[in-house]
C-alpha positions as a Markdown table, in Angstrom:
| # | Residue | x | y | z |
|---|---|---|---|---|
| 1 | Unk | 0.0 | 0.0 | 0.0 |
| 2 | Unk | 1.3 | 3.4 | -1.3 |
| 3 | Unk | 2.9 | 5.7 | 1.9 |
| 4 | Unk | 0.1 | 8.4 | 0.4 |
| 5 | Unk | -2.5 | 6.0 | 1.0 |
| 6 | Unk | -1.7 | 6.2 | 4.4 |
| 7 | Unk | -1.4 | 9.5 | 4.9 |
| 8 | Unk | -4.7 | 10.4 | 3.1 |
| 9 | Unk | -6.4 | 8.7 | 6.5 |
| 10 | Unk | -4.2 | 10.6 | 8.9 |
| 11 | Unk | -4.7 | 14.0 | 7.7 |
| 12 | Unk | -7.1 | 16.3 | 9.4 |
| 13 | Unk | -10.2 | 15.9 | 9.7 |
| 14 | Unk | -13.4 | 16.7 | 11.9 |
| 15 | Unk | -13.9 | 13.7 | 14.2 |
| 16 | Unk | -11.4 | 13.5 | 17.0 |
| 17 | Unk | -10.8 | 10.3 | 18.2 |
| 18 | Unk | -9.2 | 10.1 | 21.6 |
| 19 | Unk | -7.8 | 6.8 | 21.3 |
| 20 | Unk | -8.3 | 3.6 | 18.7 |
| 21 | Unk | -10.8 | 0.9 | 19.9 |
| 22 | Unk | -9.3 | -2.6 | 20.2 |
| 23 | Unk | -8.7 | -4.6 | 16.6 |
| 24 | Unk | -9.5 | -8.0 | 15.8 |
| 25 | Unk | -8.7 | -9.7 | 13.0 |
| 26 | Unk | -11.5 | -11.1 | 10.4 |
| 27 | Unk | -10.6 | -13.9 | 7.6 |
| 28 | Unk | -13.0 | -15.3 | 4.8 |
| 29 | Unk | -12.6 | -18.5 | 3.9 |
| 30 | Unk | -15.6 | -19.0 | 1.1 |
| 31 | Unk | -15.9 | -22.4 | -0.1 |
| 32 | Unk | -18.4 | -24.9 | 1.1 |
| 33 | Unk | -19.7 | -28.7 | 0.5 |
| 34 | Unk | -23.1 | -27.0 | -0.5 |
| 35 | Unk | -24.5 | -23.8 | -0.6 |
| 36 | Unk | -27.6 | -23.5 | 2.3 |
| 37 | Unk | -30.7 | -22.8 | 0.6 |
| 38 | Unk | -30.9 | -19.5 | 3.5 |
| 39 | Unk | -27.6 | -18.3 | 3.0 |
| 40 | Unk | -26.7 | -15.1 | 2.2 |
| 41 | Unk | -23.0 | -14.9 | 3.0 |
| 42 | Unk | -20.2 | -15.0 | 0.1 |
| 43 | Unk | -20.0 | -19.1 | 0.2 |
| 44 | Unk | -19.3 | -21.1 | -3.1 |
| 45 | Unk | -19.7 | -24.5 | -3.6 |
| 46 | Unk | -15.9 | -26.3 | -3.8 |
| 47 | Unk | -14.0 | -27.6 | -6.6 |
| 48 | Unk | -13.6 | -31.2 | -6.8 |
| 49 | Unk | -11.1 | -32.5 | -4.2 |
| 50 | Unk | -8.5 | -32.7 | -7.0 |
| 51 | Unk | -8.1 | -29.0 | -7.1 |
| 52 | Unk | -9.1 | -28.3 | -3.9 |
| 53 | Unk | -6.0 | -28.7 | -2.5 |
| 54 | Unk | -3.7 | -26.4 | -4.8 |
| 55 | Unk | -6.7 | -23.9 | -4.6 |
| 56 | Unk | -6.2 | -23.8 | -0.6 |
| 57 | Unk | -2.4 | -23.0 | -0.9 |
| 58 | Unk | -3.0 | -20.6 | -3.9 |
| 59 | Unk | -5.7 | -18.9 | -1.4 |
| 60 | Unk | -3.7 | -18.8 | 1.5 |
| 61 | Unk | -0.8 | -16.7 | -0.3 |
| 62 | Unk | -3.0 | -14.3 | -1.4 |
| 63 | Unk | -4.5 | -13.5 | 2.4 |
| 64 | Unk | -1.4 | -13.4 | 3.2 |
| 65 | Unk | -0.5 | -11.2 | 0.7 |
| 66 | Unk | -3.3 | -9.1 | 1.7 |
| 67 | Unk | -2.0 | -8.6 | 5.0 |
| 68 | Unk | 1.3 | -7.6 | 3.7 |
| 69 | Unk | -0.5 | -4.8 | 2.0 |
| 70 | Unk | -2.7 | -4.0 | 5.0 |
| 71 | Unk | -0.1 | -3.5 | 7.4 |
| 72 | Unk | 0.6 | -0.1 | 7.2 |
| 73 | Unk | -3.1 | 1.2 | 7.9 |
| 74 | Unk | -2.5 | -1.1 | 11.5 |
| 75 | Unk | 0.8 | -0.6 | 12.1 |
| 76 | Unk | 1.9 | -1.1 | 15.4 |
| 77 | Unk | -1.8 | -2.0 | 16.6 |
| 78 | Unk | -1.9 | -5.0 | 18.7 |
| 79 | Unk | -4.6 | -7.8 | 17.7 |
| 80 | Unk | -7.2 | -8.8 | 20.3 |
| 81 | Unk | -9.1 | -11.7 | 18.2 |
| 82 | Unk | -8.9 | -13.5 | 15.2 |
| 83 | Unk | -12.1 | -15.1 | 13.7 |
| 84 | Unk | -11.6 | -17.8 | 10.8 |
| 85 | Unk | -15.3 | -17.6 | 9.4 |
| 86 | Unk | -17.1 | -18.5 | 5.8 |
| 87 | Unk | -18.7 | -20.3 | 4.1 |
| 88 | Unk | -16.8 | -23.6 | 6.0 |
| 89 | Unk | -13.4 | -23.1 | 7.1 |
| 90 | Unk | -13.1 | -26.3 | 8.4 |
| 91 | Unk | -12.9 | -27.8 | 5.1 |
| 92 | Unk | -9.4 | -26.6 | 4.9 |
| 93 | Unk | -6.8 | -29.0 | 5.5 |
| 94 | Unk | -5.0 | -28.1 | 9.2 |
| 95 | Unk | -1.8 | -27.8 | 7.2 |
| 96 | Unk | -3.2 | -24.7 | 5.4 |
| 97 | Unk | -5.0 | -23.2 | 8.9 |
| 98 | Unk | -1.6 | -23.4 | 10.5 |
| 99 | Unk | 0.2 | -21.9 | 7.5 |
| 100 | Unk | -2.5 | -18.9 | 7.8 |
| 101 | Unk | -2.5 | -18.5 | 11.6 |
| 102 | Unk | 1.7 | -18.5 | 11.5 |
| 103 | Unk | 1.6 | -15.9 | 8.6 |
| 104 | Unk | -0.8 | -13.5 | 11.4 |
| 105 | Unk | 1.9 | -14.2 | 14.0 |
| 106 | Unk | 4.6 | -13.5 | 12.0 |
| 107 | Unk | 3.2 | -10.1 | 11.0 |
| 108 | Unk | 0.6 | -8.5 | 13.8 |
| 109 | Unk | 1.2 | -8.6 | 17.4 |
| 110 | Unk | -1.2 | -10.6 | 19.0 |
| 111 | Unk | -2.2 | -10.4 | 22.2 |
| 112 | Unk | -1.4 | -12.9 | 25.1 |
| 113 | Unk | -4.4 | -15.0 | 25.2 |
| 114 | Unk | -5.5 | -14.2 | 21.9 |
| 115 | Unk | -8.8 | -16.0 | 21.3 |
| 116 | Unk | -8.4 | -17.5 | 17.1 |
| 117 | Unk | -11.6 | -18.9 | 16.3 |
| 118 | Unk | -12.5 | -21.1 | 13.6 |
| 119 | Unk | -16.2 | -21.9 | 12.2 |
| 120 | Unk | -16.7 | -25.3 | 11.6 |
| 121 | Unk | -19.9 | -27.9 | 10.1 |
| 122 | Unk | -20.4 | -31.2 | 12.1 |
| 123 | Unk | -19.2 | -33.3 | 9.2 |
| 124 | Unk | -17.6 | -36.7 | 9.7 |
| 125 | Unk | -14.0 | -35.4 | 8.2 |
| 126 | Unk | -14.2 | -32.3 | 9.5 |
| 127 | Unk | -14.5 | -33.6 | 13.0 |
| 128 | Unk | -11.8 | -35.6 | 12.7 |
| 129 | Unk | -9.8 | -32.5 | 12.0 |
| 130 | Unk | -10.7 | -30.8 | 15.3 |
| 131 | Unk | -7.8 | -31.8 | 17.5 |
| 132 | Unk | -5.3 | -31.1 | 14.6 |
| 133 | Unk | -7.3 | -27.3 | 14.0 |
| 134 | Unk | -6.4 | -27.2 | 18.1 |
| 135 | Unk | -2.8 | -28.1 | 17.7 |
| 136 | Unk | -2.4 | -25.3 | 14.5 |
| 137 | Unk | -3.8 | -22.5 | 17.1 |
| 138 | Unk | -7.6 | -22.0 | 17.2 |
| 139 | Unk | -8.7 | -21.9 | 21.0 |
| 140 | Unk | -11.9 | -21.7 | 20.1 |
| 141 | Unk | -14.4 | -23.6 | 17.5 |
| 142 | Unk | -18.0 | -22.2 | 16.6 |
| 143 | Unk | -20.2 | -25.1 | 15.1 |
| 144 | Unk | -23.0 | -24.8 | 12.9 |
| 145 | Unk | -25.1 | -27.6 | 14.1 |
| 146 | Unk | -28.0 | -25.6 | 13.5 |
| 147 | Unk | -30.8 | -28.4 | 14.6 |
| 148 | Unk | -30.4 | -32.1 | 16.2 |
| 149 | Unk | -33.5 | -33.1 | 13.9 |
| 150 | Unk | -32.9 | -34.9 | 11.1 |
| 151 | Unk | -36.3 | -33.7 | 9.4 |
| 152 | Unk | -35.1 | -29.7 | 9.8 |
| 153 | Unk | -31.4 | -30.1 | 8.8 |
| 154 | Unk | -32.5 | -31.3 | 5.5 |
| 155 | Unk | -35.6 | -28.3 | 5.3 |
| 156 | Unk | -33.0 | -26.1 | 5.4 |
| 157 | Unk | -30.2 | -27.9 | 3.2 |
| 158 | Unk | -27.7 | -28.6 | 5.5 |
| 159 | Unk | -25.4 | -31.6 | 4.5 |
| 160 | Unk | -24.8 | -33.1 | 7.9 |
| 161 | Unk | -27.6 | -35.3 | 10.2 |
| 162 | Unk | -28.7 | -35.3 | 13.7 |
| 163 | Unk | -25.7 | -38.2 | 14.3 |
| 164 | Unk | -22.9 | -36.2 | 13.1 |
| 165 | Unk | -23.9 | -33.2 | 15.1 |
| 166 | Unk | -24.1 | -35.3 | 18.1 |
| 167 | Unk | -20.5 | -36.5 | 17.7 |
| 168 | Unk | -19.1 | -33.2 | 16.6 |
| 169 | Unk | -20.5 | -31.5 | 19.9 |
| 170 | Unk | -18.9 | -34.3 | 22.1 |
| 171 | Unk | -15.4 | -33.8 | 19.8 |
| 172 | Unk | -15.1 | -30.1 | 20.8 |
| 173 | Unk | -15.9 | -30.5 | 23.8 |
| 174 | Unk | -12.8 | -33.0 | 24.0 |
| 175 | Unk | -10.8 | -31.1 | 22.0 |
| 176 | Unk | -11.0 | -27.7 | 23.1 |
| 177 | Unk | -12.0 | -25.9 | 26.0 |
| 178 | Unk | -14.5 | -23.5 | 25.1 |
| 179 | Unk | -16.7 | -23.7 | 22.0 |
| 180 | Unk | -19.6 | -21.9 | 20.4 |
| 181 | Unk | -22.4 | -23.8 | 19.7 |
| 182 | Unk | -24.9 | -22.8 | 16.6 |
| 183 | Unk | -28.6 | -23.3 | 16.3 |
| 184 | Unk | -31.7 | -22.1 | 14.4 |
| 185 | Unk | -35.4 | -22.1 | 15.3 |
| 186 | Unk | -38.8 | -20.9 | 13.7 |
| 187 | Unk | -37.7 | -23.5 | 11.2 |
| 188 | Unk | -39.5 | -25.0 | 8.1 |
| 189 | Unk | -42.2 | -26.9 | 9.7 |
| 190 | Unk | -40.9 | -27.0 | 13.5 |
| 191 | Unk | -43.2 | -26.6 | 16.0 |
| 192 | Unk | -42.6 | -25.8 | 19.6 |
| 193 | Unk | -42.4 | -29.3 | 21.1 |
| 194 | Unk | -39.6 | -30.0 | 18.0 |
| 195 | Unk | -37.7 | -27.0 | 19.7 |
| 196 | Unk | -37.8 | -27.6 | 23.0 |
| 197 | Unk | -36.3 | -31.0 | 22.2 |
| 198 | Unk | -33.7 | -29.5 | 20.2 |
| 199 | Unk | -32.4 | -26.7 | 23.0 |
| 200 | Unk | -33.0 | -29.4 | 25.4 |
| 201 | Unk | -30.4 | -32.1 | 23.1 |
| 202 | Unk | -28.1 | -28.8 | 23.2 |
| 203 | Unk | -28.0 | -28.3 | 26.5 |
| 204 | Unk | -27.2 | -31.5 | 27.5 |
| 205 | Unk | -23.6 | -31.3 | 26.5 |
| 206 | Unk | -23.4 | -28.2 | 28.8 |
| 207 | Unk | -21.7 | -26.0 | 26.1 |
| 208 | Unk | -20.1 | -23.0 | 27.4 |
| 209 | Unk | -21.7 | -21.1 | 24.4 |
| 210 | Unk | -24.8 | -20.8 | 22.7 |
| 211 | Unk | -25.8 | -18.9 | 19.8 |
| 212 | Unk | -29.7 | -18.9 | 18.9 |
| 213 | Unk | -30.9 | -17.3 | 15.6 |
| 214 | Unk | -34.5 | -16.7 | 14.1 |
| 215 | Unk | -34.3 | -18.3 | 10.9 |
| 216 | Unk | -34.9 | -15.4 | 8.6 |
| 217 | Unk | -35.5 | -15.4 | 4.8 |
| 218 | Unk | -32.8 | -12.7 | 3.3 |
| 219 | Unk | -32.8 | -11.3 | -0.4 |
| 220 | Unk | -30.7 | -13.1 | -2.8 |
| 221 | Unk | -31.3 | -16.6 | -1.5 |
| 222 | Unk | -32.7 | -20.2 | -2.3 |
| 223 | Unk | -35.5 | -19.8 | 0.3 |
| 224 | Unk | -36.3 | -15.7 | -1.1 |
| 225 | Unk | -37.1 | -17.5 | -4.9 |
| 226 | Unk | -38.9 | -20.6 | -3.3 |
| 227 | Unk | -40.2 | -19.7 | 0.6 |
| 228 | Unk | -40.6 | -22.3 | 2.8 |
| 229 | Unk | -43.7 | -22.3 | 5.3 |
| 230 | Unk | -42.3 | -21.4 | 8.3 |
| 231 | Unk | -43.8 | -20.8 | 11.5 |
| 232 | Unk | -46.1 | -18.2 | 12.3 |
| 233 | Unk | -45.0 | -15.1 | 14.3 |
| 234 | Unk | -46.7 | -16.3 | 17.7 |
| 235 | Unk | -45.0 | -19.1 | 17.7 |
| 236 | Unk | -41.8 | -17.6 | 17.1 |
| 237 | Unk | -42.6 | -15.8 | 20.0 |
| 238 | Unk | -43.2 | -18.5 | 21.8 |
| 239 | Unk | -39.7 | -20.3 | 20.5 |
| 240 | Unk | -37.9 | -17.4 | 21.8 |
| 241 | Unk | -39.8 | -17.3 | 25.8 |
| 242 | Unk | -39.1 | -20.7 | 25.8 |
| 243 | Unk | -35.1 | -20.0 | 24.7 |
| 244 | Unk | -34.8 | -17.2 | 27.0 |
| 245 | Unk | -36.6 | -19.6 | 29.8 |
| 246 | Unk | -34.3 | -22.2 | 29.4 |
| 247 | Unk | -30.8 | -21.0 | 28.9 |
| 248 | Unk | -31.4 | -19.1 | 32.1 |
| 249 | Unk | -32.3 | -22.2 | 34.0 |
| 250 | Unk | -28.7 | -23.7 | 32.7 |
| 251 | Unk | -27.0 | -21.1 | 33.8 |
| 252 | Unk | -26.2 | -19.6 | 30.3 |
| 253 | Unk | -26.4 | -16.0 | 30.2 |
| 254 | Unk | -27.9 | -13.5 | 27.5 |
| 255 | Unk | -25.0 | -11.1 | 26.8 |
| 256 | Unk | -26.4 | -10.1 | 23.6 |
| 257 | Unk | -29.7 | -10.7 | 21.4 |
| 258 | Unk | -28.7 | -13.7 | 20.3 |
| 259 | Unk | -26.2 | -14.9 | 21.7 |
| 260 | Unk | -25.7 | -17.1 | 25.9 |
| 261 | Unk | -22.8 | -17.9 | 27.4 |
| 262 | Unk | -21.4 | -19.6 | 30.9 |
| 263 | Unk | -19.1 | -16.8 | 33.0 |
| 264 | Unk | -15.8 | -16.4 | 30.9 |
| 265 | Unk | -16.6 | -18.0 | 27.8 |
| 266 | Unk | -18.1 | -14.5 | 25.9 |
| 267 | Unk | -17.2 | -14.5 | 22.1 |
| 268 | Unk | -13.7 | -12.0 | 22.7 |
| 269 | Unk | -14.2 | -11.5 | 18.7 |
| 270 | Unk | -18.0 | -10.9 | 18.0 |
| 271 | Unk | -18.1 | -8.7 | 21.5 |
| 272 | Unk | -15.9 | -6.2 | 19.8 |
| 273 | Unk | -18.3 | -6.3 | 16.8 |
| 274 | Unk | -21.0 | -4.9 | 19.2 |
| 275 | Unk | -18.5 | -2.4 | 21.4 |
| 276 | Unk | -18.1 | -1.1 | 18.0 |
| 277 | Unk | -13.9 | -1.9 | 17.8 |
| 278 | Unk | -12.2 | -1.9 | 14.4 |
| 279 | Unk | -11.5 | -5.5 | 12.3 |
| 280 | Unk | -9.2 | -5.9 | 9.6 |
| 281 | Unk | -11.0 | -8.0 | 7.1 |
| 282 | Unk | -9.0 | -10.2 | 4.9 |
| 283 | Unk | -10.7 | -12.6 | 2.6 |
| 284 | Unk | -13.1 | -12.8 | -0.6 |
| 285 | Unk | -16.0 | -10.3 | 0.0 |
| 286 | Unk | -14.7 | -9.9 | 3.3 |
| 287 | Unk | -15.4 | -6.3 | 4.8 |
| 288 | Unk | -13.4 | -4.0 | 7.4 |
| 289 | Unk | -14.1 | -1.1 | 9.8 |
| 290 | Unk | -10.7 | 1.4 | 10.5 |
| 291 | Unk | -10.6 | 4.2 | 12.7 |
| 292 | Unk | -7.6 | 6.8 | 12.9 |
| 293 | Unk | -7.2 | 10.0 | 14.8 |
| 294 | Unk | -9.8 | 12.0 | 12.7 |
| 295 | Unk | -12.4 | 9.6 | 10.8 |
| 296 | Unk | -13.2 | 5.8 | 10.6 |
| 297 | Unk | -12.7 | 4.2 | 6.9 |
| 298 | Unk | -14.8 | 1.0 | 5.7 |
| 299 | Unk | -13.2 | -1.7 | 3.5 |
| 300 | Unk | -14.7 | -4.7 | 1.3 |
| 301 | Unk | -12.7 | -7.1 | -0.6 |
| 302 | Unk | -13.0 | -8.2 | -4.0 |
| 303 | Unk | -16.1 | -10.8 | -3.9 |
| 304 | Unk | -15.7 | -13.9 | -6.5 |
| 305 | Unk | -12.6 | -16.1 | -4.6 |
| 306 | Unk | -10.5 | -16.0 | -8.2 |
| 307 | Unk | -10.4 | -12.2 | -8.5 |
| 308 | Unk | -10.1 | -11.9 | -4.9 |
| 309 | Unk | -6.9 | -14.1 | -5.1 |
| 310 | Unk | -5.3 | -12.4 | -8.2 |
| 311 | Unk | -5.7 | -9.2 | -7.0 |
| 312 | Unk | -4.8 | -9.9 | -3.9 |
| 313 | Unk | -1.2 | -11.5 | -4.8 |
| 314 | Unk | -1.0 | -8.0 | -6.8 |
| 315 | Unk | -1.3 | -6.2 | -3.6 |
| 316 | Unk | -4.4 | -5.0 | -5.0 |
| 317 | Unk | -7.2 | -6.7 | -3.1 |
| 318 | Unk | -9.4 | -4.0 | -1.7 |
| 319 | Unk | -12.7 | -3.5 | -4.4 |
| 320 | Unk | -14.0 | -0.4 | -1.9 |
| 321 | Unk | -13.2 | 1.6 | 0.7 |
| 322 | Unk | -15.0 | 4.7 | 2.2 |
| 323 | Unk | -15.0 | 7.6 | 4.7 |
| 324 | Unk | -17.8 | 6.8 | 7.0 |
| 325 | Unk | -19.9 | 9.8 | 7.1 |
| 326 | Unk | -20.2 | 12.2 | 11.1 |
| 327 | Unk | -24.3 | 11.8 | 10.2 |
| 328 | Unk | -24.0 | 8.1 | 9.9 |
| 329 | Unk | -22.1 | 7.3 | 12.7 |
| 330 | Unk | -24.6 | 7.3 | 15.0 |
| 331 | Unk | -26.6 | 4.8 | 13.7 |
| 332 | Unk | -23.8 | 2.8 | 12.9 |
| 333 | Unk | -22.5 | 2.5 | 16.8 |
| 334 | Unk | -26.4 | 2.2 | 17.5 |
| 335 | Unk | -27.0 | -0.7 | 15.6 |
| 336 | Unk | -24.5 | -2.9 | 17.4 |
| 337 | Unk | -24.3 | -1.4 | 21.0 |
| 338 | Unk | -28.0 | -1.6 | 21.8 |
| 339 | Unk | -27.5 | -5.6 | 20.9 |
| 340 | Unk | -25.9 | -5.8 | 24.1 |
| 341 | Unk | -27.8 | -6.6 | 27.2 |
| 342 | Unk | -25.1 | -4.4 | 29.1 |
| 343 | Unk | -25.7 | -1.4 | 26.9 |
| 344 | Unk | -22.9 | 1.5 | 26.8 |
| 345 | Unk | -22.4 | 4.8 | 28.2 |
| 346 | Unk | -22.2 | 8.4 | 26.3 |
| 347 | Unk | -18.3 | 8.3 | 27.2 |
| 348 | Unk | -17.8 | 5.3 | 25.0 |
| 349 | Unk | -19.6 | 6.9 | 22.7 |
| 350 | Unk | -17.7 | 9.7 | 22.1 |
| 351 | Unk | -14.6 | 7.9 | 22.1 |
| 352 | Unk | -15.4 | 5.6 | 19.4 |
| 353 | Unk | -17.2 | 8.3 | 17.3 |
| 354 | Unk | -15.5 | 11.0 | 17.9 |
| 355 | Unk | -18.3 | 13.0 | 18.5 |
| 356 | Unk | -20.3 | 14.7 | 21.3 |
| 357 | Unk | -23.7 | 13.1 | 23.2 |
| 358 | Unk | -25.5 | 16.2 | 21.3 |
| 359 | Unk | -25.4 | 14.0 | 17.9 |
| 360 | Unk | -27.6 | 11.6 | 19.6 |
| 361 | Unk | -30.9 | 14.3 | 18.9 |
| 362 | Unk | -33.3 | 13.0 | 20.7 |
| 363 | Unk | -33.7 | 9.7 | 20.2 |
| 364 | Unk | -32.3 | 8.7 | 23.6 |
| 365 | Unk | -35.3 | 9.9 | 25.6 |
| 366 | Unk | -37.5 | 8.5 | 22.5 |
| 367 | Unk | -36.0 | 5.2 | 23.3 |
| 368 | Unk | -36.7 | 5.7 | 27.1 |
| 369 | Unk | -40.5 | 7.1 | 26.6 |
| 370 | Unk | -40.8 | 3.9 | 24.4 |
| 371 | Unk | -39.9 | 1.6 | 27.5 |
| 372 | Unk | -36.7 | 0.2 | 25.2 |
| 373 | Unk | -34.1 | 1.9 | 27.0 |
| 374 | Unk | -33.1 | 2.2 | 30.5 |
| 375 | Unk | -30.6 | 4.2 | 32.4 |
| 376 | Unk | -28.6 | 3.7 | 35.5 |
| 377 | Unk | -26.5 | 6.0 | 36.1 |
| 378 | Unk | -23.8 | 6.6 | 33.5 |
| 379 | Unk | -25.2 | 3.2 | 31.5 |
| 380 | Unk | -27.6 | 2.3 | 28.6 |
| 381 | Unk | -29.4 | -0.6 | 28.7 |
| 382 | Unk | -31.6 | -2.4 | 26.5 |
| 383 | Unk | -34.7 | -3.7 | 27.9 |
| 384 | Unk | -36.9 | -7.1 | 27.6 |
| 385 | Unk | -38.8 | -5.0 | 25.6 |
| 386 | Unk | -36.2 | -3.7 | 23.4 |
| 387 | Unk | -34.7 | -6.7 | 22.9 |
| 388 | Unk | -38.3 | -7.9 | 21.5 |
| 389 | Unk | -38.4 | -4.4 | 19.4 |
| 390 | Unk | -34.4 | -3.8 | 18.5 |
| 391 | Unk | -35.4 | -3.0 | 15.0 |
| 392 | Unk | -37.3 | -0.2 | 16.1 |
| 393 | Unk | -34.9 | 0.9 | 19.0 |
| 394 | Unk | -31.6 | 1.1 | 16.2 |
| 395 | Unk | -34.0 | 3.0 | 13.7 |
| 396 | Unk | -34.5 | 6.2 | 16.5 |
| 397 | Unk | -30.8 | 6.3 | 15.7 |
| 398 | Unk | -30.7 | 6.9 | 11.7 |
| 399 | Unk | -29.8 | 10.5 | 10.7 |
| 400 | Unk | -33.0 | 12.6 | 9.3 |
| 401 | Unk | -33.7 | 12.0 | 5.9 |
C-alpha cells in the first residue's frame, strides 16, 4: 500500500478520536460442500477434491498477501481476536489453517491469550480434524449444528444429520475448552415441542456457548425465490420465551440478542463487533471497519474467490473503501451497542465516534418514553422489551432523511 495511501487517512479531519478501539482480526474463507438454501453470506460451492487442494495454498498466499499490503493502515496496533469464518473453514486442510495462523503471527502482534476462532460444520471429516485445528492454534471452535432433527437439517439444506452433530459437539468438547455452539429455530415446519427437544439435546452437553438465531429469509437466496412455510409469528414468539426460559435455567447468560454464554466464555471476537472496535478484514468479500485520529474508513474485498486471489497477490485486493460519514455514525454504533444486554455509556460513545452526546438528537429519551431503553447512572441498557423491538430501537438512531 502506497505511503500516500496512508497519509490520506491521517490527515485532518473533523472527528477526534481520543484513542483507537481494540482490533480484531476477520478472515473469509468461502468455499463450502453445498451452498444452504438461507444463506446469504459469500459461500461457493468447492472444486472437486483434485483442485481443492492447490486452490487452498494458492488462497492462503493471497491472504497473506493481503496482509502484507494492510499493514501499514495497523501498524503497530496489537490484535485482540482473530475469527476464521465462511462459508466452512473447516474444510481446509490443518496444514493450510496453520500456515495462515503462522503468517498472522509473523506479522501482527497478537495479544497474550489471543482467542483465534474457527467456524466449523459437524461433518464426519471435519470432525476428525478438530484436535489437529487445536494443535495449529484455534482456541476456540463455533459449530453450525444448526438443529439435532434430522427432518429440519434437510428443510434447510444442511449436508450433515442429527448423528454427526451429536459426535461433533462431544469432539469439541474434547478437543478444546471453550466452544460456540450454533442453532436455528422458527424452522421450516418446527413446532414448539420439536424445539424444545432441540435446546433441550443442546443443553445436555453443557456448552459454554450458545448462539440462537430466528431463521430469517434474506434477499438473494434459495429460500427468497422458493419460501418455505415457516412458522407463524406467535409461535416464534413463543420459540424465543421458551429459549430465553431455558438458557437461564442452565445457567447460560444473555449477553447479547442472540447470543448465551457460561461466565468467561463471551465470544472475545463478536463482543468487539457490538462495542463497536475496528477489524481488519482479509478474505473474498470480506469487509473492514478502520478508525484513525480523525475519521473511521470501511473496506470490502474483492467478492468472487479467483479475482479476490489475483488481486490480492498483486497487492491490489481491496474492491472499496470509504469515509464513514459524522451523520452516519450514529446509527452505525447504535445498531450494534444496543445488541448488548449491558448497553454503553455516552463516554464510549464519544470515544469511538469521535463525536459529542448532542449527535444523539433526541432519540435517547424517544428510546426511554418507548420503554426500550433504561438508564442507570452513566449506562444504557436495552430492555426485555427492546430486545423484543431492536429493530425499532436502532431505527431512532438513523440521521433525518
Amino acid at each position: 500500500m502506497a505511503v500516500n495511501e496512508v497519509a490520506h487517512y491521517l490527515r485532518p479531519g473533523t472527528l477526534q478520536l481520543p484513542e483507537l478501539p481494540p482490533l480484531s482480526l476477520y478472515v473469509h474463507l468461502p468455499w463450502c460442500l453445498k451452498k444452504c438454501p438461507y444463506c446469504d453470506f459469500n459461500s461457493h460451492e468447492r472444486r472437486p477434491e483434485a483442485d481443492a487442494l492447490a486452490q487452498q495454498a494458492r488462497y492462503v498466499d493471497a491472504l497473506m498477501a493481503d496482509l502484507e499490503a494492510s499493514l501499514p493502515l495497523v501498524w503497530g496496533r496489537q490484535v485482540h481476536s482473530v475469527f476464521i469464518g465462511g462459508g466452512t473453514p473447516s474444510l481446509f486442510e490443518p496444514q493450510q489453517i496453520d500456515r495462515l495462523i503462522a503468517g498472522v503471527r509473523a506479522r501482527l502482534p497478537l495479544a497474550p491469550a489471543c482467542e483465534v476462532t474457527l467456524e466449523a460444520n459437524p461433518g464426519t471429516f471435519e470432525r476428525e480434524r478438530f484436535a489437529a485445528f487445536r494443535a495449529a492454534g484455534v482456541t476456540r471452535l463455533s459449530i453450525g449444528v444448526q438443529s439435532f432433527d434430522d427432518r429440519h437439517l434437510k428443510a434447510i439444506g444442511r449436508v450433515h444429520d442429527a448423528a454427526q452433530a451429536r459426535a461433533a459437539v462431544e469432539e469439541a468438547a474434547r478437543a478444546f475448552d471453550t466452544f460456540n455452539l450454533d442453532l436455528m429455530y422458527a424452522l421450516p415446519g418446527q413446532t414448539l415441542p420439536d424445539l424444545v427437544r432441540d435446546l433441550q439435546t443442546a443443553l445436555a452437553f453443557r456448552p459454554p456457548h450458545l448462539s440462537l438465531y430466528h431463521l430469517t429469509v434474506e434477499p438473494n437466496t434459495v429460500f427468497a425465490k422458493f419460501p418455505p412455510r415457516l412458522p407463524d409469528e406467535d409461535s416464534a414468539w413463543d420459540m424465543l420465551d421458551h429459549i430465553t426460559l431455558a438458557t437461564a435455567q442452565a445457567g447460560l447468560e444473555r449477553y447479547e440478542v442472540s447470543a448465551y454464554a457460561r461466565a468467561g466464555h463471551r465470544c472475545v471476537h463478536n463482543l468487539n463487533y457490538w462495542q463497536f472496535g475496528d477489524y481488519l478484514g482479509l478474505g473474498a468479500g470480506a469487509h473492514g471497519k478502520l478508525s484513525f485520529p480523525h475519521r473511521i474508513v470501511r473496506q470490502v474485498r474483492h467478492r468472487q474467490p479467483d479475482l479476490y486471489m489475483s488481486k490480492a497477490l498483486e497487492g491490489d485486493a481491496v474492491a472499496q473503501a470509504h469515509e464513514v460519514a459524522r451523520r452516519d455514525l450514529p446509527f452505525e454504533y447504535m445498531l450494534n451497542a444496543l445488541r448488548l444486554k449491558d448497553g454503553f455509556t455516552l463516554q464510549d460513545y464519544m470515544e469511538k465516534t469521535g463525536l459529542p452526546p448532542s449527535s444523539l438528537g433526541d432519540a435517547l429519551q424517544k428510546a426511554e418514553q418507548s420503554g426500550w431503553l433504561a438508564q442507570d447512572g452513566v449506562v444504557f441498557t436495552p430492555t426485555a422489551r427492546g430486545f423484543d423491538f431492536l429493530s425499532d430501537l436502532q431505527q431512532l438512531f438513523l440521521p433525518a432523511a
